[in-house]
PDB file of N, CA, C and O in Angstrom:
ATOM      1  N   UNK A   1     128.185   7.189   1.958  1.00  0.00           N
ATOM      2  CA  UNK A   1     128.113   5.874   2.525  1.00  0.00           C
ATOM      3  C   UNK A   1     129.436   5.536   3.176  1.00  0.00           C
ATOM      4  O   UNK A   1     130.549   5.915   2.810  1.00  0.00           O
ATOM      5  N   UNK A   2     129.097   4.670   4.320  1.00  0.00           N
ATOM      6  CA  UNK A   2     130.492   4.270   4.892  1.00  0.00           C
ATOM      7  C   UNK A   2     131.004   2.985   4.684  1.00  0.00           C
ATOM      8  O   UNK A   2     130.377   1.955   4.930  1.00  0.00           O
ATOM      9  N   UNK A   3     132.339   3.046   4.153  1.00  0.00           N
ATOM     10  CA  UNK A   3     132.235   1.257   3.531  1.00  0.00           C
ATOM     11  C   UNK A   3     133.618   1.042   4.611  1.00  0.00           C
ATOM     12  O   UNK A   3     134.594   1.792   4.597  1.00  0.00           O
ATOM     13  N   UNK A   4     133.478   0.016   5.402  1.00  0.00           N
ATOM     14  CA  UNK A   4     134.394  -0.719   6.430  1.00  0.00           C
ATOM     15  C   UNK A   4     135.476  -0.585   5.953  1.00  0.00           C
ATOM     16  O   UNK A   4     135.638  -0.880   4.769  1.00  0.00           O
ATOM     17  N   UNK A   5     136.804   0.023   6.926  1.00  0.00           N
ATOM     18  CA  UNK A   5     138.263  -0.318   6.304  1.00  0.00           C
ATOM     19  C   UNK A   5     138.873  -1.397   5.404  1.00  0.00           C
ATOM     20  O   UNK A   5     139.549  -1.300   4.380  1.00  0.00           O
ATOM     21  N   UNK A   6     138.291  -2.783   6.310  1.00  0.00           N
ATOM     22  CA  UNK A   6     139.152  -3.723   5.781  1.00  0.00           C
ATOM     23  C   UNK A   6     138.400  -4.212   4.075  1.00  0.00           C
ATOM     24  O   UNK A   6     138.910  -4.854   3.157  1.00  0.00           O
ATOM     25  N   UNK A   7     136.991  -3.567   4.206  1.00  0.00           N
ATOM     26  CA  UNK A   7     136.423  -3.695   2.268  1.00  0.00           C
ATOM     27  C   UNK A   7     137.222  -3.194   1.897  1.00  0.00           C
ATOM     28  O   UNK A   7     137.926  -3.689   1.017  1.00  0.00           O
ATOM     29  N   UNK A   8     137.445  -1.996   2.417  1.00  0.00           N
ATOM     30  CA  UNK A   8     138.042  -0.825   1.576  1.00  0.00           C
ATOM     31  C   UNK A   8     139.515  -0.998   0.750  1.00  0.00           C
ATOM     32  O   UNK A   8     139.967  -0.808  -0.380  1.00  0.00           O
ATOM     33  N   UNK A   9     139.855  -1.375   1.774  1.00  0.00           N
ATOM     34  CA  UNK A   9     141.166  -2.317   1.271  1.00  0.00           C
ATOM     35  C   UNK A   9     141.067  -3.205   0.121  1.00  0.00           C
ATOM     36  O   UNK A   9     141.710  -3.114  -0.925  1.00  0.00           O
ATOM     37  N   UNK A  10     139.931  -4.330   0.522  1.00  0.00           N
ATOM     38  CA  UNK A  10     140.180  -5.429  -0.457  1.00  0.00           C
ATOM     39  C   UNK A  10     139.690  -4.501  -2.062  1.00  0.00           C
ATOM     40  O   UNK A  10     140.136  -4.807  -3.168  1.00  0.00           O
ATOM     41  N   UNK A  11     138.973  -3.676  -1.874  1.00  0.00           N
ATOM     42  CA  UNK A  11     138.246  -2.545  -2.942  1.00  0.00           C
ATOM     43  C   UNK A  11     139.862  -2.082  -3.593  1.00  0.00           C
ATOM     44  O   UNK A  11     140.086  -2.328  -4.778  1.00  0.00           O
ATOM     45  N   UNK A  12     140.623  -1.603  -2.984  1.00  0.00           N
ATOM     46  CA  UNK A  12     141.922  -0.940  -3.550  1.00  0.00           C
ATOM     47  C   UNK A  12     142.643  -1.980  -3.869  1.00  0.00           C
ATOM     48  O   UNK A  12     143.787  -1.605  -4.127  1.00  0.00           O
ATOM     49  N   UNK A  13     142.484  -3.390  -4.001  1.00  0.00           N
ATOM     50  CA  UNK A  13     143.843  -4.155  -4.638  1.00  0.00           C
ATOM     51  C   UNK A  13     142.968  -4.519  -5.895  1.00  0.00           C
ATOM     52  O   UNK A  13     143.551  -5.163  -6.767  1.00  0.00           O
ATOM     53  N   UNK A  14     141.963  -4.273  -6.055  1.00  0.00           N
ATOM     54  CA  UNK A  14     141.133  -4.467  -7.516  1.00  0.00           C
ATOM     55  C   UNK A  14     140.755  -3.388  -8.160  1.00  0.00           C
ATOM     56  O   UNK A  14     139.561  -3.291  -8.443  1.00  0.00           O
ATOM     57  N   UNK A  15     141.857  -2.123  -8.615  1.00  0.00           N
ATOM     58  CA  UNK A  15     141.785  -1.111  -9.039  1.00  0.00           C
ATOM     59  C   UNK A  15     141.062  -0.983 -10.712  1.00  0.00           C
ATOM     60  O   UNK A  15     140.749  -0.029 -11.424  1.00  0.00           O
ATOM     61  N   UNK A  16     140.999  -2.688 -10.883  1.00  0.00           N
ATOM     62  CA  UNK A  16     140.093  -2.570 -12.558  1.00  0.00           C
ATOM     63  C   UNK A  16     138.814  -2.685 -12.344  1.00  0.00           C
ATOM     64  O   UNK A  16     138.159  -2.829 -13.377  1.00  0.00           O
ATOM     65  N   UNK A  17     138.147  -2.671 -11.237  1.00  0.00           N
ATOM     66  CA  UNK A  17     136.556  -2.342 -11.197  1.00  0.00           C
ATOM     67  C   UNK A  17     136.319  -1.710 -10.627  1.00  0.00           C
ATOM     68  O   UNK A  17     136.989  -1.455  -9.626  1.00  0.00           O
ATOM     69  N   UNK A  18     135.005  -0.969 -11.007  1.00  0.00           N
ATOM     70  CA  UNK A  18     134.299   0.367 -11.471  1.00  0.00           C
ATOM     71  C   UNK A  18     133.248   0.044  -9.885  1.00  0.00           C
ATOM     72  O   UNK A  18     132.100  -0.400  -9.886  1.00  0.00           O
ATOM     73  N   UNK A  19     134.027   0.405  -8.734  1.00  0.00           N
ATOM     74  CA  UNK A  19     132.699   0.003  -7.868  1.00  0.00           C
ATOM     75  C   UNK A  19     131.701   1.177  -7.774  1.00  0.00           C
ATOM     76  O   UNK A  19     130.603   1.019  -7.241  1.00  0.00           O
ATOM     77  N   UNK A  20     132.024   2.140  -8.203  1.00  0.00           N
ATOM     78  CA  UNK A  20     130.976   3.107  -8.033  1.00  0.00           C
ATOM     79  C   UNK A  20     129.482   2.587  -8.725  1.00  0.00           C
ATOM     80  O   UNK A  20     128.332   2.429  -8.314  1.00  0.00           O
ATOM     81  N   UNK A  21     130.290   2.404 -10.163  1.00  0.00           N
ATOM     82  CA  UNK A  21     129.293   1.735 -11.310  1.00  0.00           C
ATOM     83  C   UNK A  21     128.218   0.666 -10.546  1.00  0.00           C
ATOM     84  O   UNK A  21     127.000   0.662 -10.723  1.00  0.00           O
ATOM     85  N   UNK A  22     129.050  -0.317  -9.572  1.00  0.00           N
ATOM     86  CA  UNK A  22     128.654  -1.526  -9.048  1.00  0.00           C
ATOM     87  C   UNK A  22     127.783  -1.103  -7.738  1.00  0.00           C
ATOM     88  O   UNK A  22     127.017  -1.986  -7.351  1.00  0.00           O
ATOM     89  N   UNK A  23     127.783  -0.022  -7.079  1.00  0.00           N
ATOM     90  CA  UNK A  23     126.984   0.458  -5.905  1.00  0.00           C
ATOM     91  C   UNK A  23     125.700   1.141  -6.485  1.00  0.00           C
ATOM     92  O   UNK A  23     124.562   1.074  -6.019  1.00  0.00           O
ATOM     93  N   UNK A  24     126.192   1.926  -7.788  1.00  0.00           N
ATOM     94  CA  UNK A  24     124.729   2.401  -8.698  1.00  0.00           C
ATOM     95  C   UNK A  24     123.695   1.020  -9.040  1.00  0.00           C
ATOM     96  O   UNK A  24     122.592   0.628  -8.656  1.00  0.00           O
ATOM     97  N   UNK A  25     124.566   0.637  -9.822  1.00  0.00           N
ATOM     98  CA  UNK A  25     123.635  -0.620 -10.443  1.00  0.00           C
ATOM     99  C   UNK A  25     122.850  -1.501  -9.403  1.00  0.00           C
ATOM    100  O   UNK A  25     121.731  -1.994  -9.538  1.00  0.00           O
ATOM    101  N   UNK A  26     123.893  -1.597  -8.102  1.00  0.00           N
ATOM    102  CA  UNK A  26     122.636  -2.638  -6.779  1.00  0.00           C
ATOM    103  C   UNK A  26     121.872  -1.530  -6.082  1.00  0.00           C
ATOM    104  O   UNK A  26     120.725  -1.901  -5.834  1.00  0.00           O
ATOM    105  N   UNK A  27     122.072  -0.563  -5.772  1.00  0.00           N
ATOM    106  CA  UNK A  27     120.977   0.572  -5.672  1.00  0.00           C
ATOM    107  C   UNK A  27     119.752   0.672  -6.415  1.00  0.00           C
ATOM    108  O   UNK A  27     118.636   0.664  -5.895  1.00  0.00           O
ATOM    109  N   UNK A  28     120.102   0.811  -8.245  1.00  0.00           N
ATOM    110  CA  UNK A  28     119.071   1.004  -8.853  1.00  0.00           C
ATOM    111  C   UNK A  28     118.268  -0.519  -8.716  1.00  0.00           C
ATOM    112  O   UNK A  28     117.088  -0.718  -8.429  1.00  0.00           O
ATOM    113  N   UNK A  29     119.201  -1.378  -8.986  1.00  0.00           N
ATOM    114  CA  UNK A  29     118.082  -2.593  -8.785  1.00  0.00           C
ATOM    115  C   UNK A  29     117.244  -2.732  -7.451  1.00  0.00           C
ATOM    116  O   UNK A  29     116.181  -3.294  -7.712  1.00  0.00           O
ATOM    117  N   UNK A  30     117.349  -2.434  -6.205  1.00  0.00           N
ATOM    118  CA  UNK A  30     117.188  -2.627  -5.039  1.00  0.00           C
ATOM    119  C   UNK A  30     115.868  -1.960  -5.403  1.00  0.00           C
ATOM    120  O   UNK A  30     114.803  -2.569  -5.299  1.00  0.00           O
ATOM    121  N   UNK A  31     115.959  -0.541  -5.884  1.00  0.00           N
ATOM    122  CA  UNK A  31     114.804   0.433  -5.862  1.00  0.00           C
ATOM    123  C   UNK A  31     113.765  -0.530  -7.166  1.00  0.00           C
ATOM    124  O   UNK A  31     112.583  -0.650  -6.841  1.00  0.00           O
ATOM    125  N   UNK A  32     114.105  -1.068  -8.323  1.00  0.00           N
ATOM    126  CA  UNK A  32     112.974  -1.149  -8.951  1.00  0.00           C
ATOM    127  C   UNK A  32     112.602  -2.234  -8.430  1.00  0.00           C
ATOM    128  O   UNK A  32     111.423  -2.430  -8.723  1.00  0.00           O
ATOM    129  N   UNK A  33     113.247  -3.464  -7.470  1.00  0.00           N
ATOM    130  CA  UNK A  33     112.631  -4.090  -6.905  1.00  0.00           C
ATOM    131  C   UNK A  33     111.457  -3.770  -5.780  1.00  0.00           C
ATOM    132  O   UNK A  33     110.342  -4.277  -5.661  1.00  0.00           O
ATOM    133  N   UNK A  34     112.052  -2.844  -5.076  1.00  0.00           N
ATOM    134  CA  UNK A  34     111.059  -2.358  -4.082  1.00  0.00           C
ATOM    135  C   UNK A  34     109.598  -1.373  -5.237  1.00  0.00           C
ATOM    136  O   UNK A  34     108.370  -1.354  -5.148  1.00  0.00           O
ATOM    137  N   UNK A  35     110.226  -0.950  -5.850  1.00  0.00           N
ATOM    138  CA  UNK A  35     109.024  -0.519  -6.795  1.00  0.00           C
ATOM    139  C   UNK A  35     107.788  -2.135  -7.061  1.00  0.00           C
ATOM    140  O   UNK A  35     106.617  -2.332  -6.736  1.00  0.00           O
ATOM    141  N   UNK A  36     108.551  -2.755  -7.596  1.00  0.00           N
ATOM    142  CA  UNK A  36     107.296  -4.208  -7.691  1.00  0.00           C
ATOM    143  C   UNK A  36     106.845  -4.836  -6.821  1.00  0.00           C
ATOM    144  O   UNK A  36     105.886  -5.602  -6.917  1.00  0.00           O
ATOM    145  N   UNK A  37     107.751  -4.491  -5.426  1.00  0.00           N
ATOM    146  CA  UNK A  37     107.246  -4.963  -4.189  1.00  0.00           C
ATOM    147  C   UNK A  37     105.113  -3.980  -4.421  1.00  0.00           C
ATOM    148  O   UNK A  37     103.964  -4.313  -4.711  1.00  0.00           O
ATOM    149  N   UNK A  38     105.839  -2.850  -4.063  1.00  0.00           N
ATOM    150  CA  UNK A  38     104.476  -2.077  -3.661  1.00  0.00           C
ATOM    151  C   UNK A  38     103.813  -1.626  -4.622  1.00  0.00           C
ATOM    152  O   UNK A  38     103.136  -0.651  -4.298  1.00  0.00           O
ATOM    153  N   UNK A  39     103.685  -2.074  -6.170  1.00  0.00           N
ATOM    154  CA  UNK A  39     102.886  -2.386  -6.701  1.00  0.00           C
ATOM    155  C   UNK A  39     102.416  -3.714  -6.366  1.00  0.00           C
ATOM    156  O   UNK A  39     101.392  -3.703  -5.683  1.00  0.00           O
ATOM    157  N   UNK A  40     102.769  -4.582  -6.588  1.00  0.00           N
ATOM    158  CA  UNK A  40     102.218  -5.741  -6.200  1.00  0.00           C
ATOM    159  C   UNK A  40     100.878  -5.800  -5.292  1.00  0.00           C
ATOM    160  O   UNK A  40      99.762  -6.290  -5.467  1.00  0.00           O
ATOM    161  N   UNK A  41     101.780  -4.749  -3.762  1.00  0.00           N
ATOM    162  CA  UNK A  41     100.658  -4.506  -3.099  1.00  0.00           C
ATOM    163  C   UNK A  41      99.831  -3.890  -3.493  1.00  0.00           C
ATOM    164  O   UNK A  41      98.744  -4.468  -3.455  1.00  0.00           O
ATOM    165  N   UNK A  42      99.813  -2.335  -4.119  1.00  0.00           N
ATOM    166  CA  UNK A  42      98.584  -1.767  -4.501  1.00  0.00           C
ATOM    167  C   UNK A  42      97.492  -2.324  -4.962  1.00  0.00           C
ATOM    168  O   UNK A  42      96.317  -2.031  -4.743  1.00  0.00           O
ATOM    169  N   UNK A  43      98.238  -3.657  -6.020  1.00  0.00           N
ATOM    170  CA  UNK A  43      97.089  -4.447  -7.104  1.00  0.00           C
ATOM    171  C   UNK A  43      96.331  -5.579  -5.811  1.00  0.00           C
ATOM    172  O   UNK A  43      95.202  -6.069  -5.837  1.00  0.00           O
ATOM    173  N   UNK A  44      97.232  -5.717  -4.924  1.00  0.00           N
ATOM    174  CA  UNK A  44      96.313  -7.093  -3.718  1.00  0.00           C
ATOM    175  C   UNK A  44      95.396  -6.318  -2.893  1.00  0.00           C
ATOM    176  O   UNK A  44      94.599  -6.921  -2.175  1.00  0.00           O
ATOM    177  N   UNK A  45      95.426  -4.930  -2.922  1.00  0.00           N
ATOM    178  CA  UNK A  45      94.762  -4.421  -2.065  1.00  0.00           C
ATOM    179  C   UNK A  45      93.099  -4.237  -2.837  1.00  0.00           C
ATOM    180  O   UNK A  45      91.957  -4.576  -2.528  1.00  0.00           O
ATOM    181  N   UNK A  46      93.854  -3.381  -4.178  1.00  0.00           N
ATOM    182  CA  UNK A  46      92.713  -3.122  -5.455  1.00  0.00           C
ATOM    183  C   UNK A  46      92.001  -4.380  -5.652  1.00  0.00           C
ATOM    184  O   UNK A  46      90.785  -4.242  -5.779  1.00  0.00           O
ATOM    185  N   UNK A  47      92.393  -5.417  -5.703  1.00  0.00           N
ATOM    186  CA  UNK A  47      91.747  -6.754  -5.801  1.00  0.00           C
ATOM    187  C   UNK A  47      90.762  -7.215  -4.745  1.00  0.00           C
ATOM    188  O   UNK A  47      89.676  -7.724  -5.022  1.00  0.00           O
ATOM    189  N   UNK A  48      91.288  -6.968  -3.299  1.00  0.00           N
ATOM    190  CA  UNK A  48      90.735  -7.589  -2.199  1.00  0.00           C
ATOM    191  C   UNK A  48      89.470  -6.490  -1.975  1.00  0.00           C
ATOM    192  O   UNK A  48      88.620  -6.784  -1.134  1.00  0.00           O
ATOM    193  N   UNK A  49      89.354  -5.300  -2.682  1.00  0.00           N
ATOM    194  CA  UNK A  49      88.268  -4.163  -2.516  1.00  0.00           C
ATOM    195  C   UNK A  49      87.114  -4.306  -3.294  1.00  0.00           C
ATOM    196  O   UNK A  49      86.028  -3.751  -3.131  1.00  0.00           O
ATOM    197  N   UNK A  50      87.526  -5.274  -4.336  1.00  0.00           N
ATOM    198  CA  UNK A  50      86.707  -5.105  -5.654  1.00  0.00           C
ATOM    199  C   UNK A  50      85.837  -6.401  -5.394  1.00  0.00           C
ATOM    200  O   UNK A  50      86.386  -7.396  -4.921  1.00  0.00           O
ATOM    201  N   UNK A  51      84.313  -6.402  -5.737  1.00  0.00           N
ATOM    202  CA  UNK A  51      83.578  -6.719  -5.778  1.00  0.00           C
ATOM    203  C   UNK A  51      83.686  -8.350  -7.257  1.00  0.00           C
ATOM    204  O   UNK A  51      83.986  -8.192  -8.440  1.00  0.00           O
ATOM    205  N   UNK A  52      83.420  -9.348  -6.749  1.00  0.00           N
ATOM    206  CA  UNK A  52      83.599 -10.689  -7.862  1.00  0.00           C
ATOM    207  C   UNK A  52      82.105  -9.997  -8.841  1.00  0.00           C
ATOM    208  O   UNK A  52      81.033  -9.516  -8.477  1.00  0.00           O
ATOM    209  N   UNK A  53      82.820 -10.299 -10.404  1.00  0.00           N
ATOM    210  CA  UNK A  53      82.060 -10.328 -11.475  1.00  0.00           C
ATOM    211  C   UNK A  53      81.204 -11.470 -11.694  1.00  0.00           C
ATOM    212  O   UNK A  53      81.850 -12.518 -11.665  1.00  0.00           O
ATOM    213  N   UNK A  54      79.671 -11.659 -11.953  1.00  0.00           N
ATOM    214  CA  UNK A  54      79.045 -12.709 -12.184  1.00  0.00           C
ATOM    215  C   UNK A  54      79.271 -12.488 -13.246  1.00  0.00           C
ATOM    216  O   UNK A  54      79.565 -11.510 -13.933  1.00  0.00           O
ATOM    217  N   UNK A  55      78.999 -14.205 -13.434  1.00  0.00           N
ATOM    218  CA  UNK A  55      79.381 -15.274 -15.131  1.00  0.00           C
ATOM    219  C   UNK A  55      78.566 -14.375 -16.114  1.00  0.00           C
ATOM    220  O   UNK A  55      77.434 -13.927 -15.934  1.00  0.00           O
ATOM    221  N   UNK A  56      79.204 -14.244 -16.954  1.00  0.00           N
ATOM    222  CA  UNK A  56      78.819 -13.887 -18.267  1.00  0.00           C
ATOM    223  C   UNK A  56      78.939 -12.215 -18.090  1.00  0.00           C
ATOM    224  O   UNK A  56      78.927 -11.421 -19.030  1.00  0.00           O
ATOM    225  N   UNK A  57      79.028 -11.950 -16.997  1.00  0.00           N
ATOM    226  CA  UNK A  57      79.016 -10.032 -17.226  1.00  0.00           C
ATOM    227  C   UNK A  57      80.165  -9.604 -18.168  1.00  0.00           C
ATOM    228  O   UNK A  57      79.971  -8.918 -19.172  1.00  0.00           O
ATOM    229  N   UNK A  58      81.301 -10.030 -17.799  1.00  0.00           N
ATOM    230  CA  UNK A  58      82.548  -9.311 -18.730  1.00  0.00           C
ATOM    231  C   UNK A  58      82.229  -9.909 -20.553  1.00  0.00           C
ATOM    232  O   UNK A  58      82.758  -9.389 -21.536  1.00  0.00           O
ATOM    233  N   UNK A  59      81.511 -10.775 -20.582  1.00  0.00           N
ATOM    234  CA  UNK A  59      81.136 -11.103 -21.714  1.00  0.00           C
ATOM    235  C   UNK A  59      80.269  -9.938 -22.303  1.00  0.00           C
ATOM    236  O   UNK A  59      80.693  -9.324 -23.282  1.00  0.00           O
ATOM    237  N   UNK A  60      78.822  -9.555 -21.618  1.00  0.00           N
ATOM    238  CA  UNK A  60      78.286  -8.587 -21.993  1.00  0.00           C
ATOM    239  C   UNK A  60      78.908  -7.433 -22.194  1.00  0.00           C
ATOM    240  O   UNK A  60      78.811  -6.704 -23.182  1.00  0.00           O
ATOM    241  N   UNK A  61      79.703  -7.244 -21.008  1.00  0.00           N
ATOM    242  CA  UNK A  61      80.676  -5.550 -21.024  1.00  0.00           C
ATOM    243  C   UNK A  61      80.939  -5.775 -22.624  1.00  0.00           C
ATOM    244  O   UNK A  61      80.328  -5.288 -23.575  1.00  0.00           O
ATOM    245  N   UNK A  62      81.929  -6.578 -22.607  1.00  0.00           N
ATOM    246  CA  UNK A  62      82.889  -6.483 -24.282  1.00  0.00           C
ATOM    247  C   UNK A  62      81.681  -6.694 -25.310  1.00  0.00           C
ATOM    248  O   UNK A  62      81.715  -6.166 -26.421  1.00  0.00           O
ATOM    249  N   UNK A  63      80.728  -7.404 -24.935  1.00  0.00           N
ATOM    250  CA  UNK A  63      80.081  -7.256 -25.974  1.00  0.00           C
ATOM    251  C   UNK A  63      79.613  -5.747 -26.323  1.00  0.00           C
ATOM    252  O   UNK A  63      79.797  -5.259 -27.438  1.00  0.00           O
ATOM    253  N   UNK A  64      78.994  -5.064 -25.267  1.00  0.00           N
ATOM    254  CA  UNK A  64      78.559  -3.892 -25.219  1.00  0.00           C
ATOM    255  C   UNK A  64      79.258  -2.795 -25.554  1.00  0.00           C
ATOM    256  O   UNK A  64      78.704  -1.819 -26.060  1.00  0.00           O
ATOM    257  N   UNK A  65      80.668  -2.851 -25.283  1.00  0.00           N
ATOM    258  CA  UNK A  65      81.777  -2.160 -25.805  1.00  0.00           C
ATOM    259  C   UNK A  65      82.256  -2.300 -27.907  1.00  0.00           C
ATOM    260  O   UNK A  65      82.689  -1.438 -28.671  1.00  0.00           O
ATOM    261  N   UNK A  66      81.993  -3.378 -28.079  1.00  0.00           N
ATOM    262  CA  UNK A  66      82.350  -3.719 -29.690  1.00  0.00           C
ATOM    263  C   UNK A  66      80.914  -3.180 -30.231  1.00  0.00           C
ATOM    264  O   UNK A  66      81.175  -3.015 -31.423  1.00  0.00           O
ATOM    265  N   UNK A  67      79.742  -2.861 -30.085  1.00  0.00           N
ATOM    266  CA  UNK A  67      78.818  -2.294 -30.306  1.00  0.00           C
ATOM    267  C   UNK A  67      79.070  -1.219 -30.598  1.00  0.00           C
ATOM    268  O   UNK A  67      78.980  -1.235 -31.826  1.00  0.00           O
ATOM    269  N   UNK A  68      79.382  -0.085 -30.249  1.00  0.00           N
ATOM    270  CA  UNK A  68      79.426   1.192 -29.636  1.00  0.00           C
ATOM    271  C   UNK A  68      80.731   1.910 -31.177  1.00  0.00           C
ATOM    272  O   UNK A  68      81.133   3.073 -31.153  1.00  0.00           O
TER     273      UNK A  68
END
C-alpha cells in the first residue's frame, strides 16, 4: 500500500502506535462488513423468490414435524 509522504510523517512522530496492527484491524473490519453487506443481499434476494406461506401452514408444518 502507498501511504502519502506527509501521513507518513505524521505516522513517524507517533512511534508508540502499532499502525500496522491499526491497518489490519480496519481491513478486517471493512471485510466482515462487506461480508453482511452480501449476505444481507443473498437473504433479500432468497426472500423476494420465495413464495408467501398461507395462515396456519407453518403451524401445521411444526405441528407435523413434533409428530414424527
Amino acid at each position: 500500500m502507498r501511504i502519502p509522504e506527509d501521513l507518513k510523517q505524521e505516522m513517524k512522530k507517533r512511534p508508540d502506535i502499532n499502525w500496522s496492527e491499526i491497518v489490519r484491524e480496519a481491513i478486517k473490519k471493512k471485510i466482515e462488513s462487506q461480508k453482511r453487506v452480501e449476505a444481507t443481499r443473498k437473504i433479500d434476494e432468497i426472500k423476494r423468490r420465495m413464495k408467501p406461506v398461507d395462515k396456519g401452514q407453518l403451524d401445521k408444518w411444526l405441528r407435523e414435524d413434533r409428530e414424527r
